[in-house]
C-alpha positions as CSV (number, residue, x, y, z in Angstrom):
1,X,72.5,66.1,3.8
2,X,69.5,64.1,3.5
3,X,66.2,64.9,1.7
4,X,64.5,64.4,5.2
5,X,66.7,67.3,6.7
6,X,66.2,69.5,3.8
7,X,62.5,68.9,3.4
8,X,62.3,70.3,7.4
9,X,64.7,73.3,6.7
10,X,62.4,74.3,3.9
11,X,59.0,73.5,6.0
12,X,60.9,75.5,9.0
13,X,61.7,78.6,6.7
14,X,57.7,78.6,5.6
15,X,56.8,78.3,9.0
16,X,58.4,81.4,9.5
17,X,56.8,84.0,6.6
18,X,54.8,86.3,8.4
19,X,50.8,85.3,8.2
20,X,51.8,81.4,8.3
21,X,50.0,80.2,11.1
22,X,51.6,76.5,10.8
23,X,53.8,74.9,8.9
24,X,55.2,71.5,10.0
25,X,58.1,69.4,9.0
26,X,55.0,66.2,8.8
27,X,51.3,67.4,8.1
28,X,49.0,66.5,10.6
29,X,46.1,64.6,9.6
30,X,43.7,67.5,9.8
31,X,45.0,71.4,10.3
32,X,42.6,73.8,12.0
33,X,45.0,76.5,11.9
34,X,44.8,78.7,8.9
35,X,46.7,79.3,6.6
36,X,48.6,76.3,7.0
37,X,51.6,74.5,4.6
38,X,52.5,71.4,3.9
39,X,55.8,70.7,2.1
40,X,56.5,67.0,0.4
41,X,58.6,66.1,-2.2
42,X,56.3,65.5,-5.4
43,X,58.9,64.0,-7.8
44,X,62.9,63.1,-8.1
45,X,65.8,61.5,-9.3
46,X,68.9,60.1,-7.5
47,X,71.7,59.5,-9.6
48,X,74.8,57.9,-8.1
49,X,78.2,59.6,-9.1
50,X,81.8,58.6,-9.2
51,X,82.7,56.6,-6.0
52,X,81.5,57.8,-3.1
53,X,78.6,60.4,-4.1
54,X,75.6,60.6,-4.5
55,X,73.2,63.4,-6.5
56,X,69.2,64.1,-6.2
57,X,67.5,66.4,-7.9
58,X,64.4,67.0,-6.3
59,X,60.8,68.8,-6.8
60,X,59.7,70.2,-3.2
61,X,56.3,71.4,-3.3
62,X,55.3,73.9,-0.5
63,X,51.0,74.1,-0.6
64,X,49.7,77.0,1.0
65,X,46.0,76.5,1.7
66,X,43.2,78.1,3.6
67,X,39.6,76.7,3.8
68,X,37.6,77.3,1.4
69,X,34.5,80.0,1.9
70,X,34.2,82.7,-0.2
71,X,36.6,83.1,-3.6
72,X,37.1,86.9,-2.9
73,X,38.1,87.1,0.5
74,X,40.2,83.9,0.3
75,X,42.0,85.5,-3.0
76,X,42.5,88.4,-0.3
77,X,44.1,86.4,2.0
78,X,46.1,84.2,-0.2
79,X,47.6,86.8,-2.2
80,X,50.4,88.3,-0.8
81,X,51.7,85.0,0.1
82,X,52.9,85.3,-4.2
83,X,55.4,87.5,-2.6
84,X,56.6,86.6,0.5
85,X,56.6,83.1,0.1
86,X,59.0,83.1,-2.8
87,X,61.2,86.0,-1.2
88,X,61.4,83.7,2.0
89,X,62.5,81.1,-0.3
90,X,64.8,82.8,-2.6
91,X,66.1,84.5,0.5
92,X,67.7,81.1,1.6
93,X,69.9,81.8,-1.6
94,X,71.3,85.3,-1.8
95,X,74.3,86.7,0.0
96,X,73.1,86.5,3.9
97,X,70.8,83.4,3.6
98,X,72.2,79.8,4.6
99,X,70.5,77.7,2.0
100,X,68.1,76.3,4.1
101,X,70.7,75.8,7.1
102,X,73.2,74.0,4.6
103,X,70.6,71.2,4.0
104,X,70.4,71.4,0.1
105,X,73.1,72.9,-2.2
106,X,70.8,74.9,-4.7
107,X,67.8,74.7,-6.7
108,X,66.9,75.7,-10.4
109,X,63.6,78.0,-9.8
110,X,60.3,78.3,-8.4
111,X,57.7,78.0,-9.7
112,X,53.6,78.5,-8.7
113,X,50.6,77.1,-9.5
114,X,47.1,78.2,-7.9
115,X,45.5,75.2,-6.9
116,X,41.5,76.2,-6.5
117,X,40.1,72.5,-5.1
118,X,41.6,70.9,-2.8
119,X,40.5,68.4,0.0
120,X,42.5,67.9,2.6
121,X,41.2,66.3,6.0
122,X,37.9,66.1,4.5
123,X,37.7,69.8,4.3
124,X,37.4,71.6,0.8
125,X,40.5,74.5,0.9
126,X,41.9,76.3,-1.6
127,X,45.8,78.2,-1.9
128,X,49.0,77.9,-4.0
129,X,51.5,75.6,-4.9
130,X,55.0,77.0,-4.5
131,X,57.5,74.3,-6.5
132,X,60.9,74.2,-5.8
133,X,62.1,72.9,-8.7
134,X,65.4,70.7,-9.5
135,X,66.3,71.3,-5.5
136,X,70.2,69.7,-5.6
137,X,71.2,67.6,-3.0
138,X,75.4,66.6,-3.2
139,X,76.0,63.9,-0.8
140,X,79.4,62.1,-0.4
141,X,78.9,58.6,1.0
């Protein structure tokens, strides 16, 4: 397991929630396909174990974003994404998910934050965060 592998699995399950047009393991520098995601890790903490191991607890952040035109019809677009997003997520977790193809052991919750002003590639957009919160990485060395 390493955070790079489990940062991809997570991008690689967004990528595939219906109505995601792209979501890539690294961003591109400017995304004209819409909606797009871009998953990063936003904080952490590493804490090394008894001999051997190794623990990180992680906060993956998953932004959904559109351009930004006009607030009703981009609220239109971006809500249902409050539900399948985090069920695609979730998902990963219950009974016939493989927690993110075995990449990560488990994380705390999710959390979501609407995120109304955001520039990315010089382009004003507008979507949710999705935060993964305390994602739990056991390594042995």
């Amino acid at each position: 397991m390493t955070v790079a592998t489990a940062v991809a699995a997570i991008a690689a399950v967004v990528d595939g929630v219906s109505g995601v047009t792209l979501a890539p393991t690294y961003p591109r520098e400017t995304m004209n396909e819409s909606p797009f995601a871009v998953t990063y890790v936003i904080t952490g903490e590493i804490d090394i174990g008894p001999i051997g191991t190794r623990k990180s607890l992680l906060n993956i952040a998953i932004d959904l974003l559109i351009p930004r035109r006009d607030i009703a019809l981009d609220m239109e677009t971006l809500t249902p994404f409050l539900d399948t997003v985090p069920a695609a997520l979730l998902g990963e977790l219950s009974t016939g998910g493989d927690i993110f193809s075995g990449t990560i052991n488990t994380f705390d919750f999710l959390s979501i934050e609407f995120i109304p002003d955001v520039v990315y590639g010089g382009v004003q957009h507008i979507g949710y965060r999705f935060l993964m919160n305390n994602v739990k990485l056991l390594i042995n060395l």
